[in-house]
C-alpha atoms as a printed R data frame, in Angstrom:
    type eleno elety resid chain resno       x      y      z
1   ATOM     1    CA   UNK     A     1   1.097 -7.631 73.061
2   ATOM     2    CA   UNK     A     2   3.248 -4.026 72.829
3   ATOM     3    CA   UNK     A     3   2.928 -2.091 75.734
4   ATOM     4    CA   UNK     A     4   0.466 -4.124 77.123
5   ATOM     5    CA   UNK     A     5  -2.104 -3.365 73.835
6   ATOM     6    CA   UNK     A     6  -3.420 -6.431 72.410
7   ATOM     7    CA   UNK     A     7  -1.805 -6.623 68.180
8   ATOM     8    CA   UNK     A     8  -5.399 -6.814 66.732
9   ATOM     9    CA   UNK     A     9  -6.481 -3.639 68.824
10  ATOM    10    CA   UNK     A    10  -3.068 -1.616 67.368
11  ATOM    11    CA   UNK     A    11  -3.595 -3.095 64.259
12  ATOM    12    CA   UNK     A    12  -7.813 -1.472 64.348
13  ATOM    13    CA   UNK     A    13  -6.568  1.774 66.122
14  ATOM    14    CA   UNK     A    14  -4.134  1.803 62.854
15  ATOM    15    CA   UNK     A    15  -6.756  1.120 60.279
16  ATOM    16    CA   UNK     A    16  -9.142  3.779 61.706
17  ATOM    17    CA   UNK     A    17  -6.062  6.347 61.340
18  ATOM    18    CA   UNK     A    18  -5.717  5.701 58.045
19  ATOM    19    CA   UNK     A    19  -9.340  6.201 56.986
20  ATOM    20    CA   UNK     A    20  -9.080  9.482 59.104
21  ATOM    21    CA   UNK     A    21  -5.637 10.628 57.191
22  ATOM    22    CA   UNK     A    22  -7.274  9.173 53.527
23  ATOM    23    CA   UNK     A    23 -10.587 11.248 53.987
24  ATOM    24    CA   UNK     A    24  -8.775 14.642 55.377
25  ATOM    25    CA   UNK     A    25  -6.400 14.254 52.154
26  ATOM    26    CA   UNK     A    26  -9.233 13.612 50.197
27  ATOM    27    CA   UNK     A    27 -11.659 16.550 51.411
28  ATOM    28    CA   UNK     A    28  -8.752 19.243 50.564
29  ATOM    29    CA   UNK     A    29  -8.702 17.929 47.024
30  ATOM    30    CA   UNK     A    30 -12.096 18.622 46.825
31  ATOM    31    CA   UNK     A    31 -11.684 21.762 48.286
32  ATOM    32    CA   UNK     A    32  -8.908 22.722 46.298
33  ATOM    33    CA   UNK     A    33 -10.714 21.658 42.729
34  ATOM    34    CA   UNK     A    34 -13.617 23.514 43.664
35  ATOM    35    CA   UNK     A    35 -11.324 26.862 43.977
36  ATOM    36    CA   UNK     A    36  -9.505 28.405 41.633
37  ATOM    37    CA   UNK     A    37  -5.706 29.030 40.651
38  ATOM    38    CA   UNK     A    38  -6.140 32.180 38.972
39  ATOM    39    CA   UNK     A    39  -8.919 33.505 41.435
40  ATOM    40    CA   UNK     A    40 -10.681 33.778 38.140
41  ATOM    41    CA   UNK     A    41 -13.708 31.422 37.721
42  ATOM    42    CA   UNK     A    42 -16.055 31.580 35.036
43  ATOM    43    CA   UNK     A    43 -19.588 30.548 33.476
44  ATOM    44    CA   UNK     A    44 -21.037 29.918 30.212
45  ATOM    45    CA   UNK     A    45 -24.312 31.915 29.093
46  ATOM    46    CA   UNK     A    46 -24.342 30.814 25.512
47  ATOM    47    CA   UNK     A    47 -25.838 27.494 24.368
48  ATOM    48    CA   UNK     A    48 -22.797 26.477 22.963
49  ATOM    49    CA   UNK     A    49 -19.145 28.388 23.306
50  ATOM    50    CA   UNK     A    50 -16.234 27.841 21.198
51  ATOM    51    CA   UNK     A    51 -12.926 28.135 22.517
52  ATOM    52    CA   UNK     A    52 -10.171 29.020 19.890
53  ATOM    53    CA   UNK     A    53  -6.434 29.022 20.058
54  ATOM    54    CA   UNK     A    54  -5.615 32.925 19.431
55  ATOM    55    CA   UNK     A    55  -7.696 36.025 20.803
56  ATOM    56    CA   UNK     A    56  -9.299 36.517 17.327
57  ATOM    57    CA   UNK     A    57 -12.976 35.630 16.196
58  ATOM    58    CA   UNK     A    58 -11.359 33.111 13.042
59  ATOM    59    CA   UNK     A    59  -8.949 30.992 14.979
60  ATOM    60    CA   UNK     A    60  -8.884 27.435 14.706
61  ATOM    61    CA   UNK     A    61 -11.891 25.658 17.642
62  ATOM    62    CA   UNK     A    62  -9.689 24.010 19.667
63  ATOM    63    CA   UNK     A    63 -12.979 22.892 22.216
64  ATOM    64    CA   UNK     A    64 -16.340 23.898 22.930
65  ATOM    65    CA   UNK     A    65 -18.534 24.074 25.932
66  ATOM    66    CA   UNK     A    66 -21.995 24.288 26.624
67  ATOM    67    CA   UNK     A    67 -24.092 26.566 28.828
68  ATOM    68    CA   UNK     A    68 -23.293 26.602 32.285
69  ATOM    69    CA   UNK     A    69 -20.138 24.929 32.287
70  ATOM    70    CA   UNK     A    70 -17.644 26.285 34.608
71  ATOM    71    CA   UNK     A    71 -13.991 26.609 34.398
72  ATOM    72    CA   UNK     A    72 -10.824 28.693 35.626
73  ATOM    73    CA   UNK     A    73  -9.722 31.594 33.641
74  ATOM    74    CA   UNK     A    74  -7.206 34.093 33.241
75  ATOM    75    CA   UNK     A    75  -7.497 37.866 34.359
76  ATOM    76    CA   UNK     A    76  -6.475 38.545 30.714
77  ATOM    77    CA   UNK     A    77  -8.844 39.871 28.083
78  ATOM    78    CA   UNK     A    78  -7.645 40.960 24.610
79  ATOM    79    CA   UNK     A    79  -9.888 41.607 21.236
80  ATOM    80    CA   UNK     A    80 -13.064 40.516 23.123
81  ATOM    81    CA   UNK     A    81 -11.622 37.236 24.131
82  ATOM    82    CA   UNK     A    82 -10.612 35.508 27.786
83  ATOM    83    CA   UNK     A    83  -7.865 33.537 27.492
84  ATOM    84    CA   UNK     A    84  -8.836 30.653 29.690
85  ATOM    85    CA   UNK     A    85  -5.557 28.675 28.976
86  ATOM    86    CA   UNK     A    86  -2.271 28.637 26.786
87  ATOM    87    CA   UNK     A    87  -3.654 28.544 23.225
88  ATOM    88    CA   UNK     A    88  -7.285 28.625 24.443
89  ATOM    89    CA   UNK     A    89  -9.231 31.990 24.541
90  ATOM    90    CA   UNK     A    90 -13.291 32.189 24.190
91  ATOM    91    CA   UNK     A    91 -15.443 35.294 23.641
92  ATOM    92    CA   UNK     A    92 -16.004 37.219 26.358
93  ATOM    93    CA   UNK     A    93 -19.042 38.145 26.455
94  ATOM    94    CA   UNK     A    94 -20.182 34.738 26.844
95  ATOM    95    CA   UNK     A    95 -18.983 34.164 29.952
96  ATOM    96    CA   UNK     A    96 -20.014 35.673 33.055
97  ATOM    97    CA   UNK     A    97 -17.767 35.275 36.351
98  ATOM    98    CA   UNK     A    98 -19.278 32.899 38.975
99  ATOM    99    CA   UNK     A    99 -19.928 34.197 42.684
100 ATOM   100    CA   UNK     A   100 -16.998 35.610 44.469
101 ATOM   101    CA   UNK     A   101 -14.671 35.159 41.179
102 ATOM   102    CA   UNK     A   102 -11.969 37.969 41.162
103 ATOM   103    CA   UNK     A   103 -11.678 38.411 37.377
């Protein structure tokens, strides 16, 4: 006994705590993910959307995406393209910025 607390009791009271802690941690993870850096969020409205490594309509695919997929961008447009990433820049006009975005 410490402090007059049965071990096993301390030892629940503990366990309990550290589900608490785990699942707070893990909530503002979620949280976090579901935000975005740049403030910039964006959606796809073509079927498919190539993403290519320079601002220009003939640089090498690099990825693709397909409609509806979301993703963090960058407030930077150049040429008709939204850099989304270092070396990774998609036609603008093929994206649309999701609810509340600040792009």
């Amino acid at each position: 006994m410490i402090l007059g607390i049965p071990k096993k009791m301390l030892m629940i009271v503990g366990a309990i705590a550290a589900v608490v802690i785990v699942f707070a941690l893990s909530q503002k993870g979620q949280a976090d993910a579901q935000g975005s850096p740049t403030g910039c969020k964006v959606a796809v409205t073509a079927d498919v959307l190539n993403a290519r490594e320079t601002a220009a309509g003939n640089g090498k695919i690099v990825g693709k995406y397909l409609r509806g997929a979301e993703f963090d961008a960058q407030t930077v447009v150049q040429n008709g393209f939204r850099k989304i990433a270092e070396g990774k820049w998609v036609a603008n006009n093929f994206v649309q910025p999701v609810s509340g975005a600040k792009c």
